[in-house]
Backbone as a chain_set.jsonl record, in Angstrom:
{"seq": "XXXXXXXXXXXXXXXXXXXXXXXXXXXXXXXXXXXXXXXXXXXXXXXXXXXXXXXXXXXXXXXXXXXXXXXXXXXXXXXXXXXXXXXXXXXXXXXXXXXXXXXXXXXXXXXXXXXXXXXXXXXXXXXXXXXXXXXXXXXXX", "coords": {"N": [[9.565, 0.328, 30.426], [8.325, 3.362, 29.351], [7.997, 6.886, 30.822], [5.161, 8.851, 30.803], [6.39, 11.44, 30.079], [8.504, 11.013, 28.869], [7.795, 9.196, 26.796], [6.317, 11.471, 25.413], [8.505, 13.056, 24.198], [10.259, 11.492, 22.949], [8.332, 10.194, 20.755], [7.932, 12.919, 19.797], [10.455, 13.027, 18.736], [10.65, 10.959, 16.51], [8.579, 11.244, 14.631], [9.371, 13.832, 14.009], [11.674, 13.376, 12.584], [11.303, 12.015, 10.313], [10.411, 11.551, 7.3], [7.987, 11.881, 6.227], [6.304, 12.995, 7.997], [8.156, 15.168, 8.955], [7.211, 17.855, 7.933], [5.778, 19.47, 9.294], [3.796, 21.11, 11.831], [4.797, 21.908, 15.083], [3.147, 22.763, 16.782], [0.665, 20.94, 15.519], [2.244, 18.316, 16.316], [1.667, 18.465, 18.986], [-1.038, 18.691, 19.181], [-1.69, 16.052, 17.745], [-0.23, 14.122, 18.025], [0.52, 14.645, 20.851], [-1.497, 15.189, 22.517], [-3.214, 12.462, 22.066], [-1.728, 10.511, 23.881], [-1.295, 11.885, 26.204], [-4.032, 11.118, 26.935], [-4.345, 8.721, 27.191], [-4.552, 7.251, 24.538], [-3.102, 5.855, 22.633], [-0.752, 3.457, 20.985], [2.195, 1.907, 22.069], [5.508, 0.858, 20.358], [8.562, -0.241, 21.697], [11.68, -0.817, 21.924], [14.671, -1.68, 23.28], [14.861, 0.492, 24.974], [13.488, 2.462, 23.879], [11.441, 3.78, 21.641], [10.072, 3.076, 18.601], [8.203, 2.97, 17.398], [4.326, 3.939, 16.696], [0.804, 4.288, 17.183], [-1.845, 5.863, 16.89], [-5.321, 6.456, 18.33], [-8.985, 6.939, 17.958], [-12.655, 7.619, 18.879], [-14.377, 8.241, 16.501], [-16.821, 10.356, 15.291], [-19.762, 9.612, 12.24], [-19.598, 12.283, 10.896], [-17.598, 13.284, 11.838], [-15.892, 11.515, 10.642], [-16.157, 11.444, 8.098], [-16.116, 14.344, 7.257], [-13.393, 14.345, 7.778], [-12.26, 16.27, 10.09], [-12.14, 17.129, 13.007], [-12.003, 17.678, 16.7], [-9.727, 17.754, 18.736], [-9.444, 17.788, 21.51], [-11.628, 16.954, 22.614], [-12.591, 14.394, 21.039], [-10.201, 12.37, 21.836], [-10.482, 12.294, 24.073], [-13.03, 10.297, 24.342], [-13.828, 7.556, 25.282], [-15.635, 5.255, 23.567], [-18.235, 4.936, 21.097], [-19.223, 5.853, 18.757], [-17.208, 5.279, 15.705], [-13.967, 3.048, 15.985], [-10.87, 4.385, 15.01], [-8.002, 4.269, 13.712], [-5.732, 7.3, 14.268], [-2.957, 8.278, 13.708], [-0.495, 6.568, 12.905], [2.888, 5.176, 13.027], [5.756, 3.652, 12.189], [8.642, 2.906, 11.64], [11.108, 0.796, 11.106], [11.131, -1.647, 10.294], [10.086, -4.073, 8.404], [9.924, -6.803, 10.198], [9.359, -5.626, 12.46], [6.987, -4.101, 12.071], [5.063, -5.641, 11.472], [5.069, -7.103, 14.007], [4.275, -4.868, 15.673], [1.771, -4.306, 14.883], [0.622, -6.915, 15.018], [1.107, -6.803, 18.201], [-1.064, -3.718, 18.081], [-3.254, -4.361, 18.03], [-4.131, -6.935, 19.927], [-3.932, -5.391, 21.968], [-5.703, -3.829, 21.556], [-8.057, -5.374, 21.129], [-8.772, -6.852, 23.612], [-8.654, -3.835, 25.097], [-10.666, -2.792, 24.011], [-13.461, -4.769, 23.629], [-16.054, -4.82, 22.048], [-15.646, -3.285, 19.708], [-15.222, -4.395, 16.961], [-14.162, -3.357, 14.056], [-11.579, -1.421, 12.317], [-11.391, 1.839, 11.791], [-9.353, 3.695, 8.986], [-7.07, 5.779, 7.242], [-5.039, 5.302, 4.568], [-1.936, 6.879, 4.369], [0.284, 7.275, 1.583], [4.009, 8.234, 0.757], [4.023, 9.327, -1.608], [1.872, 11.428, -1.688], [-0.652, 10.011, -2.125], [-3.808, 8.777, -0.876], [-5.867, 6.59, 0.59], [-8.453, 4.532, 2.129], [-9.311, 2.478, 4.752], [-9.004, -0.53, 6.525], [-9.747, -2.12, 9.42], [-10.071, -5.567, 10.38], [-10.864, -7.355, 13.08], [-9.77, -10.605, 13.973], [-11.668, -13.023, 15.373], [-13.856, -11.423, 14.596], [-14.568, -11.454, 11.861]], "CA": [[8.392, 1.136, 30.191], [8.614, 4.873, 29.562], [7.377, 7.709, 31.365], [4.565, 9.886, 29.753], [7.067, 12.499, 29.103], [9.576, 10.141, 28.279], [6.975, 9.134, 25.281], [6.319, 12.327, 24.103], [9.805, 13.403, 23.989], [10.578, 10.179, 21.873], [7.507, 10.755, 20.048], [8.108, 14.01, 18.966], [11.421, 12.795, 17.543], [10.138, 9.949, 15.882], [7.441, 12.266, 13.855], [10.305, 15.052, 13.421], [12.547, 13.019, 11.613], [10.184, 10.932, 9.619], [10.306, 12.661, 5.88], [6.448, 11.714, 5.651], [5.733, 13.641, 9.074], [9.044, 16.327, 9.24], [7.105, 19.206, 7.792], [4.643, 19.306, 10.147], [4.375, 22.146, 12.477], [4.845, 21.85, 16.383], [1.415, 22.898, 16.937], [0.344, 19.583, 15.06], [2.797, 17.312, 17.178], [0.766, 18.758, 20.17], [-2.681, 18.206, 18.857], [-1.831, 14.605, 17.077], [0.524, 13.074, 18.854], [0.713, 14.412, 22.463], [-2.988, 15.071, 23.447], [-3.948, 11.047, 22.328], [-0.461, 9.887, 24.672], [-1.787, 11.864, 27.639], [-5.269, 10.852, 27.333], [-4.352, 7.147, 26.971], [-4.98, 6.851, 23.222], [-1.543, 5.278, 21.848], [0.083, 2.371, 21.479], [3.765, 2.459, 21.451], [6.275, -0.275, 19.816], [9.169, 0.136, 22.235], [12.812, -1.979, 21.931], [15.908, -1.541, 23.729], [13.801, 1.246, 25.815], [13.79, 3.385, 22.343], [10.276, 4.128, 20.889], [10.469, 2.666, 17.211], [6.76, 3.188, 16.559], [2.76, 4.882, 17.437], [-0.099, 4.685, 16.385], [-3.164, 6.909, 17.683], [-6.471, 6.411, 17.829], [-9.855, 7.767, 18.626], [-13.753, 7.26, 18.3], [-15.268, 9.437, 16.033], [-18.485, 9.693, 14.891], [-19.65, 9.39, 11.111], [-19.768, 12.672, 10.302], [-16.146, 13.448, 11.985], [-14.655, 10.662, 9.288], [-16.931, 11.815, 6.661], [-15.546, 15.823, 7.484], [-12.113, 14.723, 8.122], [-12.305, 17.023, 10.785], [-12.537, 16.945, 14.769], [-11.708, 18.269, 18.144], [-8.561, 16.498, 19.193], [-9.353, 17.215, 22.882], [-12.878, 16.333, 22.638], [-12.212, 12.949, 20.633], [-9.089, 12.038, 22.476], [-11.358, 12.035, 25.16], [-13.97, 9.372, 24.268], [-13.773, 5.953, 25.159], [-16.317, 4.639, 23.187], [-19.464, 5.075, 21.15], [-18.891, 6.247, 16.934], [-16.307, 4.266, 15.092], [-12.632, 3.222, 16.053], [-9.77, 5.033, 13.766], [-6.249, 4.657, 14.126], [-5.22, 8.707, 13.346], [-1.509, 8.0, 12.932], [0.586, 5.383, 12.391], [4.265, 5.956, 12.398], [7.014, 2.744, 12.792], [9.864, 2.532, 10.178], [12.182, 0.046, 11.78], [11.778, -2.465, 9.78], [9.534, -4.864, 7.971], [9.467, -7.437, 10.757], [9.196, -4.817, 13.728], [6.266, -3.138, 11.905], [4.373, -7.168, 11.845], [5.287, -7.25, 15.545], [3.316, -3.691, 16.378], [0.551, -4.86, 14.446], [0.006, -7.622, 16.057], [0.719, -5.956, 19.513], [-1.738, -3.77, 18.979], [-4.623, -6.085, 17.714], [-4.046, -8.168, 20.868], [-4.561, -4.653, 22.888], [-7.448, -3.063, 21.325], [-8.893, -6.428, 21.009], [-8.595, -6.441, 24.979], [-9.17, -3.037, 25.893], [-12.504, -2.077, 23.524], [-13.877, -5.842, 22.503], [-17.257, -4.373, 21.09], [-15.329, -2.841, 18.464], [-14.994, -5.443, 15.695], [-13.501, -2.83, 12.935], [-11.203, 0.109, 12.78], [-10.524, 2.693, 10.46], [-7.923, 3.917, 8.765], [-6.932, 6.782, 5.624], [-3.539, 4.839, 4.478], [-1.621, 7.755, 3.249], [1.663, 7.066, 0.521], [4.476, 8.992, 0.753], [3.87, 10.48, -2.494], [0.867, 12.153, -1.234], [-1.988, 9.452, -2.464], [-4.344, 8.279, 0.658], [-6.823, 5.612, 0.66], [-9.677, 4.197, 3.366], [-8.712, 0.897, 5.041], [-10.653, -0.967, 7.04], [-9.164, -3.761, 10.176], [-10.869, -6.82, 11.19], [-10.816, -8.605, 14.452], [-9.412, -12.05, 13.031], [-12.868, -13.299, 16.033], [-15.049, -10.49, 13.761], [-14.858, -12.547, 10.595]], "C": [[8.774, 2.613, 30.282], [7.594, 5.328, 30.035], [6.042, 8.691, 30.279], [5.34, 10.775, 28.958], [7.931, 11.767, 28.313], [9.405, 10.211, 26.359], [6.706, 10.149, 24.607], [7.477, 13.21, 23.762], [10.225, 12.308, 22.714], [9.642, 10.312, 21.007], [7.702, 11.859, 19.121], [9.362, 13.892, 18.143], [11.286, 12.287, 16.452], [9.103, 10.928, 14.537], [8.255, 13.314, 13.275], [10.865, 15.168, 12.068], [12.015, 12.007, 11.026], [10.348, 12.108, 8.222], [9.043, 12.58, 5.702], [6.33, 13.283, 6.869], [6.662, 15.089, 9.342], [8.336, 18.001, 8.985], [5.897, 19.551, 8.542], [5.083, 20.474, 11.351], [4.219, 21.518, 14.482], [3.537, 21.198, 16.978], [1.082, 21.331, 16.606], [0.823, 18.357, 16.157], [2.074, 17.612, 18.139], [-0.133, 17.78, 20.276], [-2.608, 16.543, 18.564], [-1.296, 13.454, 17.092], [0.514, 13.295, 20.498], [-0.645, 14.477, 23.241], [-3.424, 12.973, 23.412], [-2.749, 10.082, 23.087], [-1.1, 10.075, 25.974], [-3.001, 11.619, 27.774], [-6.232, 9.249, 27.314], [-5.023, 6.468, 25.597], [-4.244, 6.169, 22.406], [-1.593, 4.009, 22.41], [1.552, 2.577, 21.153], [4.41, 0.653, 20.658], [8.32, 0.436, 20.784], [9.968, -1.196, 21.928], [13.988, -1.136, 22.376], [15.444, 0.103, 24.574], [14.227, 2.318, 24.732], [11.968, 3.231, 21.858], [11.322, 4.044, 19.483], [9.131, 2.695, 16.725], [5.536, 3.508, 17.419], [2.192, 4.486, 16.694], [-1.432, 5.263, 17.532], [-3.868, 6.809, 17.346], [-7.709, 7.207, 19.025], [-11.048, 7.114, 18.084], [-14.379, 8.374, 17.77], [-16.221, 8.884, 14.955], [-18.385, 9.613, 12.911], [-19.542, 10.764, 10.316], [-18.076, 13.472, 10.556], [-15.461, 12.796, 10.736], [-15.169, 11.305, 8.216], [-16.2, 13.503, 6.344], [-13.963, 15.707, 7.283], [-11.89, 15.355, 9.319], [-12.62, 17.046, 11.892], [-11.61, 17.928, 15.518], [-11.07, 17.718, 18.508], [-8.938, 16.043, 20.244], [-10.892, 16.881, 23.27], [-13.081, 14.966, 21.801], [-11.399, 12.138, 21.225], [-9.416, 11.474, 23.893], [-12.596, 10.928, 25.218], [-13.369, 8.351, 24.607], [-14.467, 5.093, 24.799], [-17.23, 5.857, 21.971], [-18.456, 6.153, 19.327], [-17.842, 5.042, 16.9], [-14.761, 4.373, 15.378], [-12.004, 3.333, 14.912], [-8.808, 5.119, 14.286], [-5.862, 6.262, 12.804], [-3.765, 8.817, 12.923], [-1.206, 7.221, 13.585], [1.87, 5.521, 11.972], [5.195, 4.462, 12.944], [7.832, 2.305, 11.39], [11.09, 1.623, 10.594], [12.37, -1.156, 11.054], [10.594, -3.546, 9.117], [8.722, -5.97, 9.448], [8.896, -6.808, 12.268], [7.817, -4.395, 13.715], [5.199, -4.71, 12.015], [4.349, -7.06, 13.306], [4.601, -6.284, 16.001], [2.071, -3.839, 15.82], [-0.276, -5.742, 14.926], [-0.471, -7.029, 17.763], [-0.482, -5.019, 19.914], [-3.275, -4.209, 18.5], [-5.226, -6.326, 18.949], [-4.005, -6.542, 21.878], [-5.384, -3.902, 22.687], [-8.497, -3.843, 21.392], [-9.334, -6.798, 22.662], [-9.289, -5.207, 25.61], [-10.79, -2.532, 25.16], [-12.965, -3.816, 22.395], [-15.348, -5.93, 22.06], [-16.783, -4.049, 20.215], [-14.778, -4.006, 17.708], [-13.841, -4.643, 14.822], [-12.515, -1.51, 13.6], [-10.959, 0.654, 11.34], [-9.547, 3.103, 10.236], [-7.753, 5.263, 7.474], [-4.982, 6.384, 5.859], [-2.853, 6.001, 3.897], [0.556, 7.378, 3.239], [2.555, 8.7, 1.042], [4.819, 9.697, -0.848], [2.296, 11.15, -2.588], [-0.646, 11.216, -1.728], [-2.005, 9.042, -0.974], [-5.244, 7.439, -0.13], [-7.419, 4.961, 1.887], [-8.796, 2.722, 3.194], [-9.617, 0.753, 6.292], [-9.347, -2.349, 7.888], [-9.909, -4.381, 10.715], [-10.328, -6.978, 12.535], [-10.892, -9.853, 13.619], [-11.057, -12.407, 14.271], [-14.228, -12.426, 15.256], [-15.643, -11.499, 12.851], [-15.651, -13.526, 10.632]], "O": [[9.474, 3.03, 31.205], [6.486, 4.794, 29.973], [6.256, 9.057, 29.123], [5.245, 10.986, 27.749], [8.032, 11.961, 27.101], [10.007, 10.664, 25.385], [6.744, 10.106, 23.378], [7.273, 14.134, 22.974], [10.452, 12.704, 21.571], [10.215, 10.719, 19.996], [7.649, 11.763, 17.895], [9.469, 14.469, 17.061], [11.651, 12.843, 15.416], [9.563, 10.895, 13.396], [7.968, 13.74, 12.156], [10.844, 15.955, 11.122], [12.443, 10.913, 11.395], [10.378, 13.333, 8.341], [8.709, 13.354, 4.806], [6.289, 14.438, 6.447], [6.095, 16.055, 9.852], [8.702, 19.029, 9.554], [4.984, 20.023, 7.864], [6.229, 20.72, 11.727], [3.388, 20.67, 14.809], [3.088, 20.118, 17.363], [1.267, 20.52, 17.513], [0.023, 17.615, 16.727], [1.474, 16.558, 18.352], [-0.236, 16.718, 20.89], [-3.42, 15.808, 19.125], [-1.522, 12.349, 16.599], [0.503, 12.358, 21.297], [-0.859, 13.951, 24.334], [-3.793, 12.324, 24.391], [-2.844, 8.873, 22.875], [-1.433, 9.178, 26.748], [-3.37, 11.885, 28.918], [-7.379, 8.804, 27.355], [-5.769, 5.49, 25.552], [-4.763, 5.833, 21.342], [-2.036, 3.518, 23.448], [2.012, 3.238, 20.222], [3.756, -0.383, 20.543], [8.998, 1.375, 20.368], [9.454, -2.297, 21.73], [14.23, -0.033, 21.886], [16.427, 0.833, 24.443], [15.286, 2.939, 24.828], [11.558, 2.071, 21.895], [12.445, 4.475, 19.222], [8.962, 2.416, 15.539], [5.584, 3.403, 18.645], [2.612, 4.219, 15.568], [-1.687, 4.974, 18.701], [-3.945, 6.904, 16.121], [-7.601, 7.715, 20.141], [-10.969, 6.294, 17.169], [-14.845, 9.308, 18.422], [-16.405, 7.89, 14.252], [-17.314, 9.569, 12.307], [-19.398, 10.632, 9.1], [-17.487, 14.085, 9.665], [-14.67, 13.369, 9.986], [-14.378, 11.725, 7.371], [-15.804, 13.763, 5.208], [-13.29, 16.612, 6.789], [-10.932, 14.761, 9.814], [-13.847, 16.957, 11.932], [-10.76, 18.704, 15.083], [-11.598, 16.672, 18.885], [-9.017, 14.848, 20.531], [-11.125, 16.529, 24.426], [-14.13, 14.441, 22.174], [-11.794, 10.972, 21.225], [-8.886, 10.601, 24.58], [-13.096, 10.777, 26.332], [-12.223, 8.208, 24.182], [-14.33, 4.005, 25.36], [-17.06, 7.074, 21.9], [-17.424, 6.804, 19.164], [-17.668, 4.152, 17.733], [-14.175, 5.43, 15.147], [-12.293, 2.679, 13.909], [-8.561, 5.875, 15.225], [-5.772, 6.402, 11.585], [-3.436, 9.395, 11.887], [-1.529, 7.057, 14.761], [2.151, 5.893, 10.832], [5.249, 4.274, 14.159], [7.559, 1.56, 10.448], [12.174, 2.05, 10.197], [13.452, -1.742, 11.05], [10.046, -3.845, 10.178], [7.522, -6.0, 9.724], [8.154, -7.425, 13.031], [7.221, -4.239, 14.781], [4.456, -4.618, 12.992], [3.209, -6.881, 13.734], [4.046, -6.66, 17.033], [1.169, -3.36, 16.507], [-1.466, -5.614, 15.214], [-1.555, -6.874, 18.326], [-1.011, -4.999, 21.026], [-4.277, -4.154, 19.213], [-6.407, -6.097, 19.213], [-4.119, -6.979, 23.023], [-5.887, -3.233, 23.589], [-9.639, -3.445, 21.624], [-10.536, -7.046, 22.76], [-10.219, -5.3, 26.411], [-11.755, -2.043, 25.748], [-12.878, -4.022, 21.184], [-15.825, -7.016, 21.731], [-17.455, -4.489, 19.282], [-13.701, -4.465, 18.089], [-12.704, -5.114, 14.802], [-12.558, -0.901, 14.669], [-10.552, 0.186, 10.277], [-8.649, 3.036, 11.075], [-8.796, 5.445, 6.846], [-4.114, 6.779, 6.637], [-3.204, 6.195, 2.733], [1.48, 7.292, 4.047], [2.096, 9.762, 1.463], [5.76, 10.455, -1.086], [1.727, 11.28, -3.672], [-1.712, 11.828, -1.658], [-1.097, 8.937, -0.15], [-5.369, 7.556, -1.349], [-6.6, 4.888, 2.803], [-8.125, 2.152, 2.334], [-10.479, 1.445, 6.833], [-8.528, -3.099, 7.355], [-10.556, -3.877, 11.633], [-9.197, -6.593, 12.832], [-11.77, -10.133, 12.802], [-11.913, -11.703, 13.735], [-15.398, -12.792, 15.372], [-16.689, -12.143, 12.924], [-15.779, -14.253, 9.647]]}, "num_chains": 1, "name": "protein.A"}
């Protein structure tokens, strides 16, 4: 298990050297990766005590998704109440690694918030197209 800092030390690499995420300024890694770490918003995908993947989430309301637009440390901060959104998603390790954090964290959101049925998502391509996505609870259905 890593340390908080541990994670956002590994974190911030992980996001650095990512060609989707590299041009990204500091500032950003702050706001979008290290505020939802220390405010218990992540899940990690950890092997061989190496961070190999994140994803971050938050509850925001309808007019936050609808805007795009929020308060990191005032979202980051909810534990409930608007709609769950995973805000990034980062694990490139490998086809079957990226199945394995999927599941993982399913089986801990499904656990820690089981009122929430759905989550959101804005899938975005690395040639700059995005698209809305939408996750079940396999028990939702």
């Amino acid at each position: 298990m890593l340390s908080v800092s541990q994670k956002k030390y590994q974190a911030a690499d992980l996001f650095r050297n990512d060609p989707f995420y590299s041009d990204n300024s500091p500032s950003w890694i702050a706001r979008n990766v290290f505020l939802p770490i220390e405010y218990g918003k992540s899940i990690s995908f950890i092997r061989d005590n190496k961070l190999r993947g994140l994803v971050t989430y938050a509850f925001l309301t309808e007019k936050e998704l609808k805007e795009n637009r929020i308060d990191a440390v005032k979202v980051f901060q909810r534990n409930e109440g608007g709609q769950l959104h995973f805000c990034q998603f980062l694990c490139r390790s490998g086809r079957q690694d990226v199945l394995d954090f999927v599941r993982h964290i399913t089986k801990t959101l499904s656990k820690k918030y089981p009122e929430a049925k759905t989550a959101t998502a804005i899938r975005k391509h690395a040639n700059g197209s995005q698209r809305p996505s939408i996750w079940f609870r396999k028990d939702a259905l």
